[in-house]
C-alpha positions as CSV (number, residue, x, y, z in Angstrom):
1,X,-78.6,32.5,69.9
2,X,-79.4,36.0,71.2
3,X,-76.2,38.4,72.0
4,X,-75.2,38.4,75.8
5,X,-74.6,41.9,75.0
6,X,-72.1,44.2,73.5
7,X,-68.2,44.3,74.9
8,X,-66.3,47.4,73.7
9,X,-62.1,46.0,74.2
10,X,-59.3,48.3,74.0
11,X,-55.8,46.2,73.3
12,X,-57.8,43.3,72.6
13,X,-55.4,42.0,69.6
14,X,-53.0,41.7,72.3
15,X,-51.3,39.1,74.8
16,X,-54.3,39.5,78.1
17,X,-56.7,41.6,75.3
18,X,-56.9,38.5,73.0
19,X,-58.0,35.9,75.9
20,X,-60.4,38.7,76.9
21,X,-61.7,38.7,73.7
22,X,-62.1,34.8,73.5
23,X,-63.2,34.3,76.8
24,X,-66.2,36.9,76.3
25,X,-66.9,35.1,73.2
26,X,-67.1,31.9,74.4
27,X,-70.1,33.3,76.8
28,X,-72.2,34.5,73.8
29,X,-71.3,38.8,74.0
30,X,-71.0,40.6,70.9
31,X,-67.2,41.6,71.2
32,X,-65.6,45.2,69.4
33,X,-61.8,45.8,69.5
34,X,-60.4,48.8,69.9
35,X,-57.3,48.9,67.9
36,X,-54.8,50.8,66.1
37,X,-54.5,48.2,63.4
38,X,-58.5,49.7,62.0
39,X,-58.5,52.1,59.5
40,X,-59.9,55.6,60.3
41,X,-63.6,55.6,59.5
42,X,-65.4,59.0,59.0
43,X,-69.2,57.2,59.6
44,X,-70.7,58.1,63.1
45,X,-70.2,54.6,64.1
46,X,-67.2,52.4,64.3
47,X,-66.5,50.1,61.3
48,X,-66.8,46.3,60.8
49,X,-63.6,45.3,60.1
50,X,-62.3,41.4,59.8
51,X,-58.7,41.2,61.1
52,X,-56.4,38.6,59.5
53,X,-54.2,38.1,62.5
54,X,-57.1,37.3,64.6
55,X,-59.9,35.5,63.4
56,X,-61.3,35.7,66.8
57,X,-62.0,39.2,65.9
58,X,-64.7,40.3,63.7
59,X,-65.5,43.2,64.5
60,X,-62.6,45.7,64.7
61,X,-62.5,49.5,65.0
62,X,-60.0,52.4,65.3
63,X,-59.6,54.8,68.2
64,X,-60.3,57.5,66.1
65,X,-63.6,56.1,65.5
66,X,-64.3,55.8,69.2
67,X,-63.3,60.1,69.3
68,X,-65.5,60.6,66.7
69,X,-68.1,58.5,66.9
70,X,-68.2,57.2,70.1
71,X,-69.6,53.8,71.8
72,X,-71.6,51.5,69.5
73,X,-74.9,51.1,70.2
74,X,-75.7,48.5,73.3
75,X,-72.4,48.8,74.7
76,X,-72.5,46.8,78.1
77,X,-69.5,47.2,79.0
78,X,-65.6,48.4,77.9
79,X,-62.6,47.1,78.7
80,X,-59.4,48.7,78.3
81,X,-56.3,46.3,78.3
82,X,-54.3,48.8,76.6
83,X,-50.6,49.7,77.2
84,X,-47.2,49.2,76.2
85,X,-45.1,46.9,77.3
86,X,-43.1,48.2,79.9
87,X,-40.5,45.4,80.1
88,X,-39.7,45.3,76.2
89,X,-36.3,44.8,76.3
90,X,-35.6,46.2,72.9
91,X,-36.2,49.7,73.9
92,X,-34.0,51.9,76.2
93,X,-35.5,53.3,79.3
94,X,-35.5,57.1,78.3
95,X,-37.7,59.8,78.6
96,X,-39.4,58.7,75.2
97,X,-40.2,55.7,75.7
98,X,-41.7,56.4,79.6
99,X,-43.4,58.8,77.2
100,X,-44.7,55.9,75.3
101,X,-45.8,53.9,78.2
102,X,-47.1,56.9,79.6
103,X,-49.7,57.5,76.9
104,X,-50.5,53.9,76.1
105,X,-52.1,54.0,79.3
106,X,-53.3,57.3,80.6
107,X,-54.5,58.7,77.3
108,X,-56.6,55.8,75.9
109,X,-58.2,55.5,79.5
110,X,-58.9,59.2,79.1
111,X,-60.3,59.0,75.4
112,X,-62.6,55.6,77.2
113,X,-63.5,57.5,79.8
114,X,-64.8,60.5,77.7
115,X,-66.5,58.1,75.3
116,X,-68.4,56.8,78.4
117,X,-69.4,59.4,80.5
118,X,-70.9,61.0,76.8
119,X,-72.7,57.9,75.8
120,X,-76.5,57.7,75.1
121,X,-76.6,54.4,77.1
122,X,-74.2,53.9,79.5
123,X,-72.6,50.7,79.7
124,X,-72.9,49.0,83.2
125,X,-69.2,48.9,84.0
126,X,-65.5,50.8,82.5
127,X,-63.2,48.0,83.3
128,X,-59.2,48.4,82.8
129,X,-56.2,47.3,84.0
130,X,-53.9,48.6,86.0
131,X,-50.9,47.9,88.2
132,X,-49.5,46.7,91.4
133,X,-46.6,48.8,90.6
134,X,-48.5,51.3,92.7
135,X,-47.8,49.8,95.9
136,X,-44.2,50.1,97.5
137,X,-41.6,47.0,97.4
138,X,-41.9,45.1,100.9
139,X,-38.9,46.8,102.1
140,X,-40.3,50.8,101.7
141,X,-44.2,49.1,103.0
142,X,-45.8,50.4,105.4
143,X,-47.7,47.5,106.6
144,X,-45.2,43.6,107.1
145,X,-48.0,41.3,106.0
146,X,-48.8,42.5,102.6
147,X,-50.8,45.1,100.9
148,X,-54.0,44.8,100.5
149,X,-56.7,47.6,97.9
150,X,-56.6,49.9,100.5
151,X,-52.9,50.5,101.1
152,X,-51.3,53.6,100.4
153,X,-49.3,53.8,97.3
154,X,-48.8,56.2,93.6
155,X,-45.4,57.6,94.9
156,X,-42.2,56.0,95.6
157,X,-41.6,56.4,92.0
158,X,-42.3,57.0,88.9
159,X,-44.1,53.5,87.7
160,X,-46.3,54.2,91.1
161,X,-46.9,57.8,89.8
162,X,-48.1,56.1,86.1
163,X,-50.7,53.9,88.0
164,X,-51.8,56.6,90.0
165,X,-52.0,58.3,86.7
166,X,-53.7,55.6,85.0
167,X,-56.3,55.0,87.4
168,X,-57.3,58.7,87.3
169,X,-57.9,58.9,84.0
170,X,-60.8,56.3,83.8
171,X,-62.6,58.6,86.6
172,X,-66.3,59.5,85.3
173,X,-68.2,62.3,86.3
174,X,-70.1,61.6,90.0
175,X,-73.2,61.4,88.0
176,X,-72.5,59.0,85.9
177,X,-74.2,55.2,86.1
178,X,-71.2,53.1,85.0
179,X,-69.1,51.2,87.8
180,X,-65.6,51.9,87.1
181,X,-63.3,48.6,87.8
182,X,-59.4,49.2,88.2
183,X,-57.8,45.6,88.0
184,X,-53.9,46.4,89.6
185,X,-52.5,43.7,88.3
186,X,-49.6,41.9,89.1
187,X,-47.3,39.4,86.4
188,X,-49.6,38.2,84.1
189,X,-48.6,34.2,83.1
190,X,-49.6,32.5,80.0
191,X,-48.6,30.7,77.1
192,X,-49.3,32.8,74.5
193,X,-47.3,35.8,75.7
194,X,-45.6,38.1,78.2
195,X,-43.0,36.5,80.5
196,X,-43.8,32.5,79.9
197,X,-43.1,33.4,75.9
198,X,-40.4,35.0,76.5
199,X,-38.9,32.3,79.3
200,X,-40.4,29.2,77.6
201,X,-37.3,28.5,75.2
202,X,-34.4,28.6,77.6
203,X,-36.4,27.3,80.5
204,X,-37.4,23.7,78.0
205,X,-33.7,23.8,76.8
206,X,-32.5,23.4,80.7
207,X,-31.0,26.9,80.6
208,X,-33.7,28.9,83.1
209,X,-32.8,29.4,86.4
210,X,-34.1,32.3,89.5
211,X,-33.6,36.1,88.8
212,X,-31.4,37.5,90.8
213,X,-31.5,36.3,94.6
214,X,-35.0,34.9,94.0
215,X,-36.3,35.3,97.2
216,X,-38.4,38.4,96.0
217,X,-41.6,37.1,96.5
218,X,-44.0,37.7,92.8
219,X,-47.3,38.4,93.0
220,X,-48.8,36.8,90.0
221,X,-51.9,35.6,88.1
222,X,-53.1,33.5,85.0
223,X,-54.1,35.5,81.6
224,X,-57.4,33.2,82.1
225,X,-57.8,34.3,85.6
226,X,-57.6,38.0,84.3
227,X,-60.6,37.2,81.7
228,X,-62.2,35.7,84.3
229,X,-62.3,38.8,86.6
230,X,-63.2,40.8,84.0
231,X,-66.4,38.9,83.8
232,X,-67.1,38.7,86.8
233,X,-66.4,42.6,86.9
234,X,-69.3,42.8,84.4
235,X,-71.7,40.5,85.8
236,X,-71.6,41.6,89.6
237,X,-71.5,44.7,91.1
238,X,-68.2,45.1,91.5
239,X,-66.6,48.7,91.8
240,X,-63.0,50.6,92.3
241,X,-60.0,48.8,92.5
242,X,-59.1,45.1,92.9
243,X,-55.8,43.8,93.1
244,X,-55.3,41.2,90.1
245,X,-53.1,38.5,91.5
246,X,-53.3,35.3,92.8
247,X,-53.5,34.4,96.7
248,X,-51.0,32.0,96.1
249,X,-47.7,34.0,97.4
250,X,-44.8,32.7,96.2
251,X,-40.9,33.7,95.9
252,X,-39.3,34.0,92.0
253,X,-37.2,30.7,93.1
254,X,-40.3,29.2,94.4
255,X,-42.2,30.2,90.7
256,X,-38.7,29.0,88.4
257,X,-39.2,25.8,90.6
258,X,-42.5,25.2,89.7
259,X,-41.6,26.6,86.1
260,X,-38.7,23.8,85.5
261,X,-40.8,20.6,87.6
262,X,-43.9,20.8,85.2
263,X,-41.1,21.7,82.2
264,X,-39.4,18.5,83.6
265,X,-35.8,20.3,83.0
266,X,-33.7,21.2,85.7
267,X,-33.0,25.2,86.7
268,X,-30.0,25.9,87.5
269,X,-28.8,28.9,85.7
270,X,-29.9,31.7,87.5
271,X,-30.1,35.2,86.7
272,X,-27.8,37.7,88.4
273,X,-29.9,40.7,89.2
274,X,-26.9,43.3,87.6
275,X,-27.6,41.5,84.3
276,X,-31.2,42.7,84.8
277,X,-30.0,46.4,85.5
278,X,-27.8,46.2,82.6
279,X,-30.7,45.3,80.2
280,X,-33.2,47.2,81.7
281,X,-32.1,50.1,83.7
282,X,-32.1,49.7,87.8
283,X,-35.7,51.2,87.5
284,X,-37.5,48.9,85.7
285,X,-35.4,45.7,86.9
286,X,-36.8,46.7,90.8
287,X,-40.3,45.2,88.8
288,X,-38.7,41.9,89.0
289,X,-36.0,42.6,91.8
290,X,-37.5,43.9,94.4
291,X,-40.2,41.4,96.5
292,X,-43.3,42.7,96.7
293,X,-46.4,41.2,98.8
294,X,-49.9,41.9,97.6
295,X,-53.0,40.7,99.1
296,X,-56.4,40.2,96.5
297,X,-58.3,40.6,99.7
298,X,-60.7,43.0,97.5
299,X,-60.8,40.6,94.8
300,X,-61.6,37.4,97.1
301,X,-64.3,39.4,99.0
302,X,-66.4,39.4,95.7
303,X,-66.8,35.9,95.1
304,X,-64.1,35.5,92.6
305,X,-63.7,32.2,92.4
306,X,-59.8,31.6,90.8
307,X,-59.0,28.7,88.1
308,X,-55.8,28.8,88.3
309,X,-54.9,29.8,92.2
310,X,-51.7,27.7,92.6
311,X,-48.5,28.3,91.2
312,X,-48.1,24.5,89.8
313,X,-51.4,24.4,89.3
314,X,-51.2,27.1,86.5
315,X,-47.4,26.0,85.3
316,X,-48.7,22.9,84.5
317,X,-51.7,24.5,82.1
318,X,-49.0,26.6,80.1
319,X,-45.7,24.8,80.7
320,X,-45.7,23.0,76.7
321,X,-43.8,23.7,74.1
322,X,-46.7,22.6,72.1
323,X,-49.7,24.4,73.9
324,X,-53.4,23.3,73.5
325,X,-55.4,25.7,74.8
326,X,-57.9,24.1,77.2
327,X,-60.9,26.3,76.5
328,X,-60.7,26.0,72.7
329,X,-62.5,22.8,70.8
């Protein structure tokens, strides 16, 4: 069968890269990760590499072959799902690691960006993620019944000033023919990574429980609904930015709820919000603290059609302890 095409993915060996990567497959598009896992090549194009940890991914390439040699040929589109993870609890929140996040981010969108706008063919769209964290908690908003794409944001601190940052940085040149997509996304849910990993154990073992009051309300979506979007990003003519959440709104209580009923345990061991401070520093805990009401008015305008729109809907496709993915045979 004929290749739908050629998908350049930054971050693809990672928790939302790798389900970008399958989900593109599964549609019939040659598929390149961008990672820092490749060994340096010195040819003009990016090496074939077969990666052990993933054998989802065949063909695997460095960024310093992307500097040097640029986009393969027949690039239809990149995707940059790059960045570390801000909410890794085994680093401190200093200037070096902010420095860390900071560049994981802005700088490969920037090194993307280049490689785009210098491209022989220009791929139809420059899709990467972004954050929510550019809009203000509910409290500091400007407008009481959520935030939609076009809300002000980028400065009530410095996680707001990264997106800003972040979304700059994958700006082309006004002549340029590739849509740029910014997907601000909010919690990303799934069972092979990010916060249902990390929650799954105490949560089966009847130990999980609401963080801190828990009537922050989440904005959230499924890793397959973020592979989704990024399809359709591709296929349609979608342009700018699109907040990546689900229009189901829901509270963290109302989420651990949902969490523990398709768990079947109980939650009742909730999470003070100092404990949260103490392990991640009162700026990074306001991510989960502080409620937070976004609207994918943007997103739903499109056609976007979500798989996984309500809260049980989705805790019920990732709430096992031993998970079958649905997509895979």
């Amino acid at each position: 069968m004929a290749s739908a095409g050629r998908v350049v993915i930054a971050g693809g060996t990672g928790f939302v890269g790798g389900e970008v990567v399958k989900t593109f497959q599964r549609l019939g598009y040659e598929t390149w990760v961008v990672s820092r896992q490749a060994r340096v090549n010195t040819a003009k194009t990016p090496s074939l590499l077969f990666s052990k940890k993933n054998e989802d991914i065949k063909n695997l390439t460095s960024w310093d072959d992307i500097q040097s040699g640029g986009l393969p040929r027949g690039t239809v589109a990149v995707i940059n799902c790059s960045g570390q993870n801000v909410l890794d609890p085994l680093h401190r929140w200093n200037e070096d690691f902010k420095a860390k996040v900071y560049n994981s981010r802005v700088k490969t969108n920037e090194m993307l960006a280049r490689a785009v706008s210098e491209a022989e063919e220009p791929p139809a769209a420059f899709i990467h993620m972004s954050g929510v964290g550019f809009y203000p908690p509910d409290r500091l908003a400007s407008e009481a019944g959520g935030q939609t794409e076009a809300s002000p944001g980028g400065q009530h601190d410095w996680l707001a000033s990264l997106v800003k940052d972040w979304e700059a940085a994958a700006k082309l040149p006004a002549s340029s023919k590739t849509r740029v997509v910014s997907l601000r996304s909010g919690v990303v849910l799934g069972r092979r990574g990010g916060m249902i990993q990390q929650t799954l154990p105490p949560f089966f073992l009847g130990l999980g429980g609401r963080i801190g009051s828990g009537d922050q309300v989440m904005p959230w979506i499924h890793v397959k609904d973020v592979a989704g979007l990024m399809v359709h990003a591709v296929t349609s003519p979608m342009s700018g930015v699109y907040n990546t959440v689900s229009p189901d709104r829901v509270t963290n209580d109302q989420f651990t709820g949902a969490f523990a009923k398709a768990l079947s345990r109980p939650a009742i061991f909730p999470v003070p919000g100092f404990v949260m401070k103490t392990i991640f520093g009162s700026e990074r805990a306001a991510m989960v603290l502080e409620s937070q009401t976004v609207i994918p008015e943007k997103t739903l305008a499109s056609g976007y059609n979500y798989r996984f729109g309500d809260i049980h809907e989705a805790c019920r496709e990732f709430a096992h302890i031993d998970y079958c993915d649905p997509d895979e045979d």
